[in-house]
C-alpha positions in Angstrom: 167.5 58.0 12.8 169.5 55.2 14.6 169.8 51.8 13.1 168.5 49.3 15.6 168.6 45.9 15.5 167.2 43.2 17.6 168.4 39.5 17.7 166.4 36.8 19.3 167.8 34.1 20.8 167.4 31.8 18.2 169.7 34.2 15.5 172.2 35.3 18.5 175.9 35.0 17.6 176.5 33.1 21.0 173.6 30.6 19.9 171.4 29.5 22.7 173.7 29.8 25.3 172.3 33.2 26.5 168.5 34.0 28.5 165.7 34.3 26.6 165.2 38.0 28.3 169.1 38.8 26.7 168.8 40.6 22.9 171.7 41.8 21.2 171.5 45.6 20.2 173.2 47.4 17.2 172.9 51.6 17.7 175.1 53.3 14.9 178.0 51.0 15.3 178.0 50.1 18.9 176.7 46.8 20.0 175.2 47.1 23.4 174.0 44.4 25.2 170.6 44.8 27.2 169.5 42.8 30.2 165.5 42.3 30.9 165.4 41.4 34.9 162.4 40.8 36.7 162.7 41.5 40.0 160.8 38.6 42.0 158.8 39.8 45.2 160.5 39.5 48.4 158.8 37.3 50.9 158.8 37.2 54.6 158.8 34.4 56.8 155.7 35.6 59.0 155.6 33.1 61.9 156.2 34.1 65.2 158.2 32.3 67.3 158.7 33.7 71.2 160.3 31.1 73.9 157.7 30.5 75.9 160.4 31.0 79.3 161.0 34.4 78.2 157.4 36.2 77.9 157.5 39.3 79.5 154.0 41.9 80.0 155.2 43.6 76.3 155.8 40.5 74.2 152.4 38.8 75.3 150.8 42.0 74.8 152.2 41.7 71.5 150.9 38.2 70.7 147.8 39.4 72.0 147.4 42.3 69.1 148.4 40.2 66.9 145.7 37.5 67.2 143.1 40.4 67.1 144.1 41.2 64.0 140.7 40.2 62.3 139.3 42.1 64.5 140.9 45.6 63.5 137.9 47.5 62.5 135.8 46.5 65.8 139.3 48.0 67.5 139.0 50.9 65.9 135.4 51.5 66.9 135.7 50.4 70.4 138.5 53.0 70.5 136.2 55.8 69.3 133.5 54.8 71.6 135.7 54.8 74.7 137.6 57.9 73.9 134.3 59.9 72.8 132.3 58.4 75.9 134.9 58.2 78.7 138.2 60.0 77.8 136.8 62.9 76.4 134.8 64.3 79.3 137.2 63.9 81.5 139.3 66.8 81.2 135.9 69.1 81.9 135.7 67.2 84.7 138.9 67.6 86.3 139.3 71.0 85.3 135.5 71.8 86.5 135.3 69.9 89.6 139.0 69.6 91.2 140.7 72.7 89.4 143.2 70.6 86.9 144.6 73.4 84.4 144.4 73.9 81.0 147.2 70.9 79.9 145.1 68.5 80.7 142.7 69.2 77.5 146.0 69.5 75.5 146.5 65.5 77.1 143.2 64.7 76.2 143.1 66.4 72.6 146.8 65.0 71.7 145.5 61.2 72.9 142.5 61.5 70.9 143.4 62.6 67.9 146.8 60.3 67.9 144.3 58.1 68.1 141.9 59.1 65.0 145.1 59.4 62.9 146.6 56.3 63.1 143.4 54.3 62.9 142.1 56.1 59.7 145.8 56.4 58.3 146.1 52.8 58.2 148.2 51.8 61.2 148.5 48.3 61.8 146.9 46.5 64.8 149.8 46.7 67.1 149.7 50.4 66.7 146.1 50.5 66.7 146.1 48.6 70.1 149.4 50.5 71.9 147.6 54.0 71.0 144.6 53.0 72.7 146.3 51.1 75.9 148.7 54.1 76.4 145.6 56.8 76.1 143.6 54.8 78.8 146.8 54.5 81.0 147.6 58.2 80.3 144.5 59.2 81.6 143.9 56.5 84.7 147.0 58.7 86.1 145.7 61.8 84.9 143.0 60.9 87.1 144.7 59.3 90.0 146.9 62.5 89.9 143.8 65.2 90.7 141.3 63.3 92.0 143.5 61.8 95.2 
């Protein structure tokens, strides 16, 4: 069994010149010195700052998610309202009424369920938001495309 012996800061050989996490070991003969660190959480500065002369469609669209951050859960239902009342029947439309083929479902299937997983997988608002926005584009020119 190893002989181990613990000094406190008060019996130290260097006195109280060292941390009060620092303790002088003894195993067998060697005297090993171990270090206690606590590792202090990092923090972020989490202000945004955009020059105001500089806002182009993306950044403000940005700023936009992230004021609706509050509001992330009423995102996530409005996104699974529009996609299961308007997104979702419209590939049976196309492919009923104007002859779209079969890709169109794949489209459809690939926005929607994007969708489901990064709401329910805990994807932040700007995600939540850029999913949805790039669905309903996606399918305005899915639209545009067989319709005209």
């Amino acid at each position: 069994m190893p002989n181990i012996t613990f000094y406190p800061d008060a019996h130290h050989p260097a006195g109280r010149k060292t941390m009060p996490y620092l303790y002088n070991k003894t195993i067998k003969g060697f005297s090993i010195m171990a270090t206690l660190k606590t590792i202090a959480p990092a923090t972020f500065n989490t202000e945004h700052t955009i020059e105001i002369g500089h806002l182009n469609l993306w950044a403000r669209f940005m700023n936009y998610a992230d004021t609706q951050k509050p509001n992330h859960t009423l995102w996530f239902f409005i996104t699974l309202m529009v996609h299961g009342v308007l997104i979702l029947p419209i590939p049976a439309v196309l492919m009923y009424y104007f002859n779209a083929p079969v890709w169109v479902l794949a489209i459809t299937m690939t926005c929607f369920f994007t969708n489901i997983i990064a709401n329910m997988g805990g994807a932040g608002i700007r995600a939540t938001l850029s999913f949805f926005v790039a669905s309903v584009f996606i399918h305005a020119v899915l639209l545009l495309a067989f319709i005209l």
